[in-house]
ROLOMAR-765300 format. One line per 4 residues: number of its first residue (from 1); their letters; for each residue x, y, z of N, C-alpha, C. Coordinates in steps of 0.2 Angstrom, whole numbers, plus 5000, padded with zeros to 4 digits. Last residue first. Example, Ala and Ser with C-alpha at 12.3 -4.5 7.8 and 13.67 -1.06 7.14 Angstrom:
BEGIN
2	sa	5064,4989,5035,5068,4995,5036,5064,5000,5039  5066,4972,5039,5062,4978,5039,5066,4984,5039
REM end
This chain:
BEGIN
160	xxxx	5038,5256,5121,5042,5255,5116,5040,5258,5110  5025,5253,5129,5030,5259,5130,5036,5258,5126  5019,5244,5124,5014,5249,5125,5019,5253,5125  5029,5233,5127,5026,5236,5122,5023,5242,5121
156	xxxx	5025,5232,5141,5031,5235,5138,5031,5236,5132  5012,5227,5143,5014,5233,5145,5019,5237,5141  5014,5214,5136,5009,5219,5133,5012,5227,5137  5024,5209,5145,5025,5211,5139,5022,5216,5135
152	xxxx	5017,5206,5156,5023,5212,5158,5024,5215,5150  5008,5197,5155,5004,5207,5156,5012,5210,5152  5015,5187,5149,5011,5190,5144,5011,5197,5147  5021,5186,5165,5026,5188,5158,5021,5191,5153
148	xxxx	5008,5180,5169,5011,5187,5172,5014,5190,5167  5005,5170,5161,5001,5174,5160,5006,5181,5164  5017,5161,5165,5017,5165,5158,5012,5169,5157  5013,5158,5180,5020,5163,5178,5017,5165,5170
144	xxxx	5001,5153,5176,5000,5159,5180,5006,5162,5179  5006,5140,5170,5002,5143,5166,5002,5150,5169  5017,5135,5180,5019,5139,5173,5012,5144,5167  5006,5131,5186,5010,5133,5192,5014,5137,5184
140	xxxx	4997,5123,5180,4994,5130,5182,5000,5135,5185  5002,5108,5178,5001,5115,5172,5000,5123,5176  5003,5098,5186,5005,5104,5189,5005,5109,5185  5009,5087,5181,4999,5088,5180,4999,5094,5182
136	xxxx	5021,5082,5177,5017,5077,5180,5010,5081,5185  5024,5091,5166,5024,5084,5166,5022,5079,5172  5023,5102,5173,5017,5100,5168,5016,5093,5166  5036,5105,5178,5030,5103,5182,5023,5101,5177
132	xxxx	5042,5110,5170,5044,5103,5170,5037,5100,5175  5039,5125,5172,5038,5121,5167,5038,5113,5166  5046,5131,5181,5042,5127,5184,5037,5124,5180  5057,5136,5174,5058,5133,5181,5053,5129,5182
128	xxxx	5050,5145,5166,5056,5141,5166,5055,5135,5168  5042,5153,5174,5038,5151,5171,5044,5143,5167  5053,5160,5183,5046,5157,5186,5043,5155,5181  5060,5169,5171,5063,5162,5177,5056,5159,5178
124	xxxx	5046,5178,5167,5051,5172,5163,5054,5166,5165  5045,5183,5180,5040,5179,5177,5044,5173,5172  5057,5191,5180,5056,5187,5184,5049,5181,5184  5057,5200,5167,5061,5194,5171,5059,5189,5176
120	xxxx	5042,5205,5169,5047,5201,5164,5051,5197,5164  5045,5211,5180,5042,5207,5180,5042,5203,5175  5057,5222,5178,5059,5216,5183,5052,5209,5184  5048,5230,5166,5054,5223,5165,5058,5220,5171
116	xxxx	5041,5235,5176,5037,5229,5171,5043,5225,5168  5051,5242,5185,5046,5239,5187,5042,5234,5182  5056,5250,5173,5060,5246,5179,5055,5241,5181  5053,5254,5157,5050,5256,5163,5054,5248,5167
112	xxxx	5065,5258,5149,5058,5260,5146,5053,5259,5153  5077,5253,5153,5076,5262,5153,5069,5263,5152  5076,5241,5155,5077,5246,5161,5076,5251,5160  5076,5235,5142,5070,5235,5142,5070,5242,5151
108	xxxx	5089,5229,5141,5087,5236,5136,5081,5239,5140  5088,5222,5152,5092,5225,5152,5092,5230,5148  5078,5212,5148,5078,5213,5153,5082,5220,5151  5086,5205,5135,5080,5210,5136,5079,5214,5139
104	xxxx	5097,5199,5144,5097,5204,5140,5093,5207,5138  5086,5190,5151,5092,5193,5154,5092,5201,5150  5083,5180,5143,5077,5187,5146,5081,5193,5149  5091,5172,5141,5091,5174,5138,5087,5182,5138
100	xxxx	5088,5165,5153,5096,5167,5152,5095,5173,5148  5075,5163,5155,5076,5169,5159,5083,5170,5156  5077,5152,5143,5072,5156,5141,5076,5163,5147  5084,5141,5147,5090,5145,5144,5084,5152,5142
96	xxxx	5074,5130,5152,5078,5132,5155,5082,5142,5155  5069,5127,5139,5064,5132,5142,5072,5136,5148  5078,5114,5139,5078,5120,5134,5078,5126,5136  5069,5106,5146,5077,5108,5147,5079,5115,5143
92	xxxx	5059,5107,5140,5058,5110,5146,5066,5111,5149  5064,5098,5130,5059,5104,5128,5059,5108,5135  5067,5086,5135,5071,5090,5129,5070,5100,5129  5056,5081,5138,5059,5084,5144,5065,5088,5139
88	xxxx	5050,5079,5128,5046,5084,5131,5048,5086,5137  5054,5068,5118,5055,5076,5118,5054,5081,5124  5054,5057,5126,5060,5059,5129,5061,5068,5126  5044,5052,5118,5043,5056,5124,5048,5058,5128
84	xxxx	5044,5051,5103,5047,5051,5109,5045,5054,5112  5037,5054,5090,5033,5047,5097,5038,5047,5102  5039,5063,5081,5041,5057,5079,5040,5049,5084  5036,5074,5089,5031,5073,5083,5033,5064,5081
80	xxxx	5045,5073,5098,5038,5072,5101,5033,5070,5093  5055,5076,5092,5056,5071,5095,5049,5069,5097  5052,5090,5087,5052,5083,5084,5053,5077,5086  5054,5097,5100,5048,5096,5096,5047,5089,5092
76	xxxx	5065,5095,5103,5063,5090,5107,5055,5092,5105  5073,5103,5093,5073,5096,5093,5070,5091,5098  5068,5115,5097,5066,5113,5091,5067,5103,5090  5074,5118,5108,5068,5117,5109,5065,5114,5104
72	xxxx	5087,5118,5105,5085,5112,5108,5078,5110,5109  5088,5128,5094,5086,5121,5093,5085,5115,5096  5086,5136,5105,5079,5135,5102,5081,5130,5097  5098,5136,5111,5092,5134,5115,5087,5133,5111
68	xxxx	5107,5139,5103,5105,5132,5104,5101,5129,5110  5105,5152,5098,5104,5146,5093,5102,5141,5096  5107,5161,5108,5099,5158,5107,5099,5154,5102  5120,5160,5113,5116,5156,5116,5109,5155,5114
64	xxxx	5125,5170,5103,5127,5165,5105,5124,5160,5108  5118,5181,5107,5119,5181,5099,5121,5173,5098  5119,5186,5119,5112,5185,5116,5114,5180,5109  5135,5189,5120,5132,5184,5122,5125,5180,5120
60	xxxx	5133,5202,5112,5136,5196,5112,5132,5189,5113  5119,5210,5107,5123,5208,5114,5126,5200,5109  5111,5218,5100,5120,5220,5101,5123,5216,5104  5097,5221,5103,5101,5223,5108,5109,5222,5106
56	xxxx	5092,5221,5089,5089,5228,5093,5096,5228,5100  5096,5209,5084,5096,5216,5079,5095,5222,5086  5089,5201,5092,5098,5200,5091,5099,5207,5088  5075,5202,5090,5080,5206,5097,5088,5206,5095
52	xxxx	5074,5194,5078,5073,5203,5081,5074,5206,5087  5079,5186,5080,5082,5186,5078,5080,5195,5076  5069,5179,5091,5077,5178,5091,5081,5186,5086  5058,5179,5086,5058,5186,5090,5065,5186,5092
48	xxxx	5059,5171,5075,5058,5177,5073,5059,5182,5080  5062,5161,5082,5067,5163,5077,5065,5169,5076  5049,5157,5090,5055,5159,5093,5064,5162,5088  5041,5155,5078,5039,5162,5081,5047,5163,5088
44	xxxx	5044,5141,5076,5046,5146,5071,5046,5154,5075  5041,5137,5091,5048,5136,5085,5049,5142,5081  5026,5138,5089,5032,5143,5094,5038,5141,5093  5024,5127,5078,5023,5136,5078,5025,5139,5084
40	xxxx	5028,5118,5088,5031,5117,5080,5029,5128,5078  5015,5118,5095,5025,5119,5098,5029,5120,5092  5004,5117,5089,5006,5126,5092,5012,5126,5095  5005,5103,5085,5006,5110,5081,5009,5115,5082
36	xxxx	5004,5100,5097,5011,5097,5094,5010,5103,5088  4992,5102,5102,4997,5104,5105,5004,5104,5102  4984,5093,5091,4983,5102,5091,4991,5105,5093  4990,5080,5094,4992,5085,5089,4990,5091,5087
32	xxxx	4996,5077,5109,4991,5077,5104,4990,5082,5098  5008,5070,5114,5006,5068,5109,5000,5070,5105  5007,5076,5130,5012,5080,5123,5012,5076,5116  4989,5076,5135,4996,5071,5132,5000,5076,5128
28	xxxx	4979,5080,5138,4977,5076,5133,4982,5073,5132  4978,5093,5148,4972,5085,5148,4973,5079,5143  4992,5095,5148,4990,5093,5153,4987,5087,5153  4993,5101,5134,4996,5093,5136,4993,5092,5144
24	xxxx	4981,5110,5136,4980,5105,5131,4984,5099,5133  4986,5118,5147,4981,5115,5147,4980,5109,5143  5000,5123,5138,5000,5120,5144,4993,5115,5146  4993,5129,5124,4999,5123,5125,4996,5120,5132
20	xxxx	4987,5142,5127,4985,5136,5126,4987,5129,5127  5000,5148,5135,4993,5149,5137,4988,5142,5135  5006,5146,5122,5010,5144,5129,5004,5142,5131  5004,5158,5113,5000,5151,5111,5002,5147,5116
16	xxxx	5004,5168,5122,4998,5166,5121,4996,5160,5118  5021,5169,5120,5015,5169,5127,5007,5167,5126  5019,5171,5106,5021,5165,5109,5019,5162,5116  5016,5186,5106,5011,5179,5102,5013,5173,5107
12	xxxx	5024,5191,5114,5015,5192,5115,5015,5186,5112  5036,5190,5107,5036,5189,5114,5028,5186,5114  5031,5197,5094,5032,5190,5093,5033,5186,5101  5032,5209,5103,5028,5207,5098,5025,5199,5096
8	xxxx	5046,5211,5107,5040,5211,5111,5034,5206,5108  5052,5212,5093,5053,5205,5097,5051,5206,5103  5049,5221,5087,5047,5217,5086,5045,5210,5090  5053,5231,5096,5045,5231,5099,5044,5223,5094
4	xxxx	5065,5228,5094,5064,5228,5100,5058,5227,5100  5065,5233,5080,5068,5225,5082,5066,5224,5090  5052,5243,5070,5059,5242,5076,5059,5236,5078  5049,5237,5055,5047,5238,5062,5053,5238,5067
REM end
């Protein structure tokens, strides 16, 4: 499969197990283990779209920063499976380096259509940003940014 519409693709999945995540730690705690499952699986699914975009864009920089933003994500996983709570800001500091990275997407993505990849990015920052906010109950405010990102993705898909 092309590396771009790959790592659209795997984009999708991860938006959608997001969707789930958010509400779950909302009502129940970054302890509960549905939710701790679906972060351990958007780990894995962040390596696979990591490493299908790194093939399709070329970008330096891309190639460089996504290691250690997604082990930061990776380690604030286990931090949480192990009963630290100090993961789950680990985790949202991470999220942080998600727009840096969209960046370059963003960028391939300009020729295919302008207007769905500036929502793409700009969902992505917006869902970043405002991810820490889950942490004290405010889940809707990144649930809404990631659903926007999911339209942007499915679209761009469509045109890839």
């Amino acid at each position: 499969m092309h590396g771009l519409k790959a790592g659209l693709l795997g984009s999708i999945a991860a938006a959608v197990i997001i969707l789930a995540i958010l509400p779950a730690v909302a009502n129940y705690g970054v302890f509960y283990p549905p939710a701790l499952v679906l972060m351990t699986i958007l780990v894995a699914i962040a390596l696979y779209v990591y490493f299908s975009f790194k093939r399709a864009l070329g970008e330096r920089w891309f190639s460089r920063l996504g290691p250690p933003v997604i082990a930061a994500s990776a380690a604030g996983v286990l931090m949480l499976w192990l009963g630290e709570s100090l993961g789950a800001v680990v985790i949202a500091i991470a999220y942080f380096g998600e727009p840096v990275l969209g960046y370059f997407v963003y960028r391939k993505l300009l020729s295919t259509d302008k207007t769905w990849a500036a929502i793409f990015l700009a969902s992505a920052a917006a869902y970043a940003y405002t991810l820490p906010a889950v942490l004290i109950g405010l889940w809707h405010l990144p649930f809404v940014a990631d659903f926007a990102k999911l339209i942007a993705l499915i679209k761009l898909a469509q045109k890839v």
